[in-house]
C-alpha positions in Angstrom: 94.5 131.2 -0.8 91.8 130.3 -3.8 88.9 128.2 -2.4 87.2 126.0 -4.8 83.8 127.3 -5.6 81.2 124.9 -7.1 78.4 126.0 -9.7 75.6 128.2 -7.9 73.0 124.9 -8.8 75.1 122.7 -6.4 75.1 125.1 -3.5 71.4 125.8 -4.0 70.9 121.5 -4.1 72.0 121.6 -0.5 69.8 124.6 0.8 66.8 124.4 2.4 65.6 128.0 3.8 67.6 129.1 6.4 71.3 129.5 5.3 72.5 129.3 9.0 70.8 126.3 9.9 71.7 124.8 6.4 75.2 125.6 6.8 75.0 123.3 10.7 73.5 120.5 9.1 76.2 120.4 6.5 78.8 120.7 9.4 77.3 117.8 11.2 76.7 115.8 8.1 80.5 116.1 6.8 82.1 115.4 10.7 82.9 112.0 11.0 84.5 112.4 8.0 88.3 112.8 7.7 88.0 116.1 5.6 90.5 118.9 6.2 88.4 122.3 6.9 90.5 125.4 5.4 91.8 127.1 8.5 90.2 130.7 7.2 86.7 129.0 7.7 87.9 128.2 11.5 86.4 130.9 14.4 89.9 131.5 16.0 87.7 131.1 19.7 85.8 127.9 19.3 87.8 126.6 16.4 84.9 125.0 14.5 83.8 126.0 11.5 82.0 129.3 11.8 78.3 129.1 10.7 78.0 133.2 11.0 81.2 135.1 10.1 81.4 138.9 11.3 83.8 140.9 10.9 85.9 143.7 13.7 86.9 146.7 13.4 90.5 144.8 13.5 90.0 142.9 11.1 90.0 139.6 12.4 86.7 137.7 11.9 84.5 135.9 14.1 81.6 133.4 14.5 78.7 135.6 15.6 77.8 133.7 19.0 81.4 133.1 19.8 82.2 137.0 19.9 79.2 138.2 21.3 79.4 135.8 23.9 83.3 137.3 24.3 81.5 140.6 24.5 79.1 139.6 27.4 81.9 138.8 29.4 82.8 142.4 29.8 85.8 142.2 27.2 86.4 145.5 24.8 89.3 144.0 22.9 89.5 142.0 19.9 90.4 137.8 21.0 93.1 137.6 18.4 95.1 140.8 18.4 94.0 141.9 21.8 93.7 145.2 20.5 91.2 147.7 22.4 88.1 147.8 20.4 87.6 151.4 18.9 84.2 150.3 17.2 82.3 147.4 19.2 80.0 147.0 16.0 80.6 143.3 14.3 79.7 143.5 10.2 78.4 140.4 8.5 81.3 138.9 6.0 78.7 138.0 3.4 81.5 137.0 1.3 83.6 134.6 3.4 80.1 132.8 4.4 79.3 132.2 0.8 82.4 130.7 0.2 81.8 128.8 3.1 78.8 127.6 2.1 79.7 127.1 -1.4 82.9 124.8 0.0 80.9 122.6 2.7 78.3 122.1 0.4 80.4 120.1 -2.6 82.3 118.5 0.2 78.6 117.1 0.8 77.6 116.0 -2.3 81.2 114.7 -3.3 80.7 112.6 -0.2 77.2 111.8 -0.7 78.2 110.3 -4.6 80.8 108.3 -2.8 78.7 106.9 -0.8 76.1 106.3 -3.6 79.0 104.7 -5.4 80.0 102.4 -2.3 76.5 101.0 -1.8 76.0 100.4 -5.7 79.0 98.7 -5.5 78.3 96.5 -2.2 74.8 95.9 -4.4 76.8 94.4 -7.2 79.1 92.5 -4.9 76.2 90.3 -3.2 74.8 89.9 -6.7 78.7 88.5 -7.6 78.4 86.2 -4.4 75.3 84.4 -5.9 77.5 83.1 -9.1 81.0 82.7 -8.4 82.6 80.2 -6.5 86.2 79.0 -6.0 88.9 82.9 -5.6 86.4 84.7 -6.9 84.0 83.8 -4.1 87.0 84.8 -1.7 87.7 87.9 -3.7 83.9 89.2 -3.6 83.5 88.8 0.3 86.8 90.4 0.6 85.9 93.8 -1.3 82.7 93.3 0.7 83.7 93.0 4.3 86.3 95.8 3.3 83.5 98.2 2.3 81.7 96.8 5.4 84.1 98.1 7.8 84.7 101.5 5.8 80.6 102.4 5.6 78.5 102.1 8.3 75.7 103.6 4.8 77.5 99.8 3.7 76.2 97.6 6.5 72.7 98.8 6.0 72.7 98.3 2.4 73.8 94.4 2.9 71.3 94.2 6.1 68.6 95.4 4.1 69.1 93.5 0.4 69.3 90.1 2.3 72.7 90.1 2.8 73.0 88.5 6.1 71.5 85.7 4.9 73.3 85.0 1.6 76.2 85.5 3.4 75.2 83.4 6.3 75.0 80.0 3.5 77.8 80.3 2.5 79.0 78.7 5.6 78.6 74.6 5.8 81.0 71.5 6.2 82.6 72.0 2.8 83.3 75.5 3.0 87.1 76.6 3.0 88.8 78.7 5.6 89.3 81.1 3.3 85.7 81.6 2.2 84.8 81.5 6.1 86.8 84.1 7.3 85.8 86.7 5.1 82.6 85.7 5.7 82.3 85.5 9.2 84.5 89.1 9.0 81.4 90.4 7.2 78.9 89.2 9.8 80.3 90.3 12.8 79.4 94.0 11.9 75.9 93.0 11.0 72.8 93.2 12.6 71.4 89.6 12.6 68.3 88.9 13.5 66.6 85.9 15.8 66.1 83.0 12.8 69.7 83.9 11.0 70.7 83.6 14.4 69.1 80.5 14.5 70.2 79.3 11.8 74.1 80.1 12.7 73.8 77.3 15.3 73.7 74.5 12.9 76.1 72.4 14.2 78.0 72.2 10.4 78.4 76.0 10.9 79.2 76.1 14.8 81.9 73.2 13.8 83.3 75.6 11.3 83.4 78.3 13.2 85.0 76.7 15.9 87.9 75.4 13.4 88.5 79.1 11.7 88.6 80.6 16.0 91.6 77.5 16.5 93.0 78.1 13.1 92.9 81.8 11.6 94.9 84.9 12.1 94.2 86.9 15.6 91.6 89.4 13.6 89.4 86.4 12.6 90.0 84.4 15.8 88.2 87.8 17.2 85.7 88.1 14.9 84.7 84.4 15.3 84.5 85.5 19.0 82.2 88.1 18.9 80.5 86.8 16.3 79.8 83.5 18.8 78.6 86.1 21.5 76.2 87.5 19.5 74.9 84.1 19.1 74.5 82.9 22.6 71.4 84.2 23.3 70.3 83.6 26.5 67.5 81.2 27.0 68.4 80.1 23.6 68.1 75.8 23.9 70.4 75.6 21.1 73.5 77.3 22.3 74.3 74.0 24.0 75.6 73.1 20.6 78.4 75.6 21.0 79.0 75.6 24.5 79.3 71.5 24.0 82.8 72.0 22.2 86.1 71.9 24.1 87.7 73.1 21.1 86.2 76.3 21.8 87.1 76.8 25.2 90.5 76.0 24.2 89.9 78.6 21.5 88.8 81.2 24.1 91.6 80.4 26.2 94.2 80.9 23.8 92.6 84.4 22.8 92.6 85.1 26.8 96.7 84.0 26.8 97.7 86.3 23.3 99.9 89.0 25.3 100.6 90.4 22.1 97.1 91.8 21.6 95.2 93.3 24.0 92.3 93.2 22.3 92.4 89.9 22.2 92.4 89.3 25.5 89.5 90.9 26.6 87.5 90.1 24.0 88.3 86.4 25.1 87.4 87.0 28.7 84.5 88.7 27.7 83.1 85.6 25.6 84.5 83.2 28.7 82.5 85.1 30.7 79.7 84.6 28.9 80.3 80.6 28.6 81.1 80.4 32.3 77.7 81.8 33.2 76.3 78.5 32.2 76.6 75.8 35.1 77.0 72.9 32.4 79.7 74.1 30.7 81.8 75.5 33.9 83.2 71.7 34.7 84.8 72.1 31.2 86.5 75.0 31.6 88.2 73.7 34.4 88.9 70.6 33.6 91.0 72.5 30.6 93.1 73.8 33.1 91.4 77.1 32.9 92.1 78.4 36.6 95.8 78.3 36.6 95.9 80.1 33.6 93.6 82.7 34.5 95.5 83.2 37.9 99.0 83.5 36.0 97.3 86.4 34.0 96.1 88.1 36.9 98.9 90.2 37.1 99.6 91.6 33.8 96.0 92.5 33.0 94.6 95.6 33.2 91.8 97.0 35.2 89.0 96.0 33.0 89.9 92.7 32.0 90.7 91.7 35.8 88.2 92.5 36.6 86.1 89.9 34.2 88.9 87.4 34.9 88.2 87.7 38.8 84.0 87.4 37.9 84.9 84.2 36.0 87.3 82.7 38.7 84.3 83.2 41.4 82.0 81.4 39.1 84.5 78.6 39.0 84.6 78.5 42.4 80.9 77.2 42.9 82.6 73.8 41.8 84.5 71.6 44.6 86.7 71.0 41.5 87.0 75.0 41.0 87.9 75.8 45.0 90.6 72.5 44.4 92.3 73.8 41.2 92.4 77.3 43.1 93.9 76.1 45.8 96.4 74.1 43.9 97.7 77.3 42.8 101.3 78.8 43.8 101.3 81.5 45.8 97.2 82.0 45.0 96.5 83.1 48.4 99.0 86.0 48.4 98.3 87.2 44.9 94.6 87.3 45.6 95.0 89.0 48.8 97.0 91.9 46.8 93.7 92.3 44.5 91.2 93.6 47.9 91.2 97.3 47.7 92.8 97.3 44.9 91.0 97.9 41.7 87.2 98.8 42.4 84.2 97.5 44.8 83.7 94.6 42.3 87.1 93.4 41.7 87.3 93.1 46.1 84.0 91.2 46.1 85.1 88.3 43.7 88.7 88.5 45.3 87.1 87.9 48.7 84.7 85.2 47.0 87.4 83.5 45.9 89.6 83.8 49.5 86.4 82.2 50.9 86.1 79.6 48.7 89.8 78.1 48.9 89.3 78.8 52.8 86.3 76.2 52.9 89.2 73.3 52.2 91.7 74.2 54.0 90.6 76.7 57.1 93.7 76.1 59.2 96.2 76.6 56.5 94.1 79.7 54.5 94.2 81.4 57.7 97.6 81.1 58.4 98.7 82.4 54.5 96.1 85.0 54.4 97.2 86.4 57.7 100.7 86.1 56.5 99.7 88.2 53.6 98.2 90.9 55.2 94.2 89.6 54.9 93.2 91.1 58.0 94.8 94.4 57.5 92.8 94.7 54.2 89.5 93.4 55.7 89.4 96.0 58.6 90.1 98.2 55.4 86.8 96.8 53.4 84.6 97.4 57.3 86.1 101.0 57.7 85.3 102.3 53.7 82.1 103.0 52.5 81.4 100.0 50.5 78.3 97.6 50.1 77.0 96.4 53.5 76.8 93.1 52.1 80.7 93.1 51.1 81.3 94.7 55.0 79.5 91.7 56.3 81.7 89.0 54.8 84.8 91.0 55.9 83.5 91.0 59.3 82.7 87.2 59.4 85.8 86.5 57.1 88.1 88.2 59.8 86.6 86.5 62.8 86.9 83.1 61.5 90.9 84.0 60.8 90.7 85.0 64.1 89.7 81.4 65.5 91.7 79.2 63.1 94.8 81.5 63.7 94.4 82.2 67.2 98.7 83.0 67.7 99.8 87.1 68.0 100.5 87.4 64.6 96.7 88.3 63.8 97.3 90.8 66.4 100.4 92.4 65.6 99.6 92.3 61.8 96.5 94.8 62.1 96.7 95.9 65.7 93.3 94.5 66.5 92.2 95.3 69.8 91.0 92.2 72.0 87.5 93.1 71.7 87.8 92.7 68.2 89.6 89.3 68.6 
């Protein structure tokens, strides 16, 4: 197998004293990239590259720490072959180090020009953005938010030549879809800071926004969603401007219904989450018929994302019009009753929440379907495990209040509650 070794002047460009400790920061540097390391430079015991190759009497090469670490286990054979060692001595491979060396070292500086060559060109790019206009425009922030999502090196370069904020003007009332998306994709991955923010919340560029969330393909719909989390700062006056707009709810909500991405999902409950936390806004989201959507999702989401659907369905709750459009629900009593136990400690707690708050309408009848459904089963099971006294305590008072609006044998028979407990 011939290894590519560069001129002695590049290896020594990438030394600096020790060769060993060189060598690891070479390793580290080059890991997140996608490079394919030769096998012969891979310690058959750790298989990572090996920073100090020695040699057995077999043979077969080693990195030093692995096989003397092999050693101090009270082994005598060689790991590979299995061999009985005749000669426990280990001899440096000078040779295959070097090339080593040699190899990781170009890999470096290969890389390192690349990345030169990808921030010059993400240099030239915003510099492009200041003249053109019309495809041209769209074709700049294209290259741009491609390089941005390749080069992490990238996002720093635009972050610190004032590229947030170029980018950030070129949103407004007259700017296309086309022009907003790319730029919006470029954004999202930036680090902005409390004025651009600021600034963001115009409402020309919130109404914008909003328009490209309802309008563009799922990946922009996303970004425009994270993109609005990072804006709703809390304590932040302005974020009423956002949160103001029905057409982002129904936005949010159509992210939170896409089936076909999962990503989307969540990252539409997490940003309905967010919204919901605010008490002005959470009359909205019902009054888009948020609640029976949420519930008909319940049972095809996974554990994370029901567990922020159950934490916005508890907020909504706090509202008489919340508990109503629970309750108006099929089957809601059942399905909910399913989810205690369930998932985690969390996802029980906003299930019960929510059991309690349909139960404040309608005590009679919630007892009666709750009961049906195997509520008091499951609450004796919340008193008996080891969870939160504060989640044992509304079990406790949950179940005794079934108890006295369901007073008939069923209660009884369904959990085999003594009549103490009764």
């Amino acid at each position: 197998m011939l290894l590519y070794q560069p001129p002695k002047e590049e290896v020594e460009r990438t030394m600096k004293g020790n060769n060993v400790l060189d060598l690891k920061t070479l390793i580290d540097e080059l890991e997140s990239s996608s490079i394919e390391v030769p096998s012969v430079f891979i310690c058959p015991i750790s298989l990572e590259p090996m920073l100090d190759p020695v040699t057995l009497c077999t043979g077969q090469t080693y990195d030093r720490s692995n096989i003397l670490r092999w050693f101090s286990l009270g082994h005598n054979t060689c790991p590979t072959t299995m061999q009985e060692l005749w000669d426990d001595s280990v001899t440096p491979n000078t040779t295959l180090h070097h090339f080593i060396l040699s190899w990781f070292s170009h890999k470096y500086l290969v890389m390192k020009k690349k990345l030169e060559d990808v921030q010059g060109t993400a240099l030239e790019l915003l510099d492009t953005l200041k003249k053109v206009k019309g495809q041209n425009r769209v074709r700049a922030l294209k290259q741009l938010r491609q390089l941005v999502d390749s080069h992490v090196s990238t996002r720093k370069t635009v972050e610190e030549n004032n590229g947030s904020s170029l980018i950030s003007s070129l949103l407004g009332p007259f700017t296309s879809h086309a022009v907003g998306s790319e730029a919006i994709g470029i954004l999202v991955n930036l680090e902005l800071g409390s004025e651009l923010k600021r600034s963001l919340m115009d409402p020309a560029k919130v109404s914008l926004l909003v328009d490209i969330m309802n309008e563009g393909t799922i990946q922009t719909k996303m970004n425009c969603a994270k993109l609005i989390q990072t804006l709703l700062v809390e304590g932040d006056p302005s974020e009423t401007v956002v949160l103001s707009s029905l057409s982002l709810l129904v936005g949010v909500l159509r992210l939170v219904r896409d089936k076909k991405h999962p990503t989307s999902v969540v990252t539409g409950l997490i940003l309905l989450k967010i919204v919901s936390s605010r008490e002005s806004v959470r009359g909205s989201i019902i009054s888009i018929g948020a609640v029976p959507q949420l519930i008909q999702l319940l049972p095809t989401l996974n554990n994370e994302c029901l567990e922020i659907a159950l934490h916005i369905l508890e907020v909504l709750s706090t509202l008489p019009e919340g508990r109503m459009a629970l309750k108006e629900c099929p089957n809601i009593i059942p399905n909910v009753v399913k989810l205690l136990m369930r998932v985690s400690e969390s996802c029980t707690q906003f299930a019960l929440s929510i059991l309690w708050a349909i139960y404040k309408l309608a005590p009679e009848e919630c007892a009666s379907k709750a009961v049906e459904a195997g509520l008091a089963a499951k609450l004796l099971l919340v008193i008996q495990s080891g969870c939160n006294p504060v989640l044992k305590q509304k079990s406790t008072e949950f179940l005794k209040m079934c108890s006295l609006d369901y007073s008939t044998s069923i209660l009884i028979s369904k959990c085999m509650l003594t009549a103490t407990i009764q």
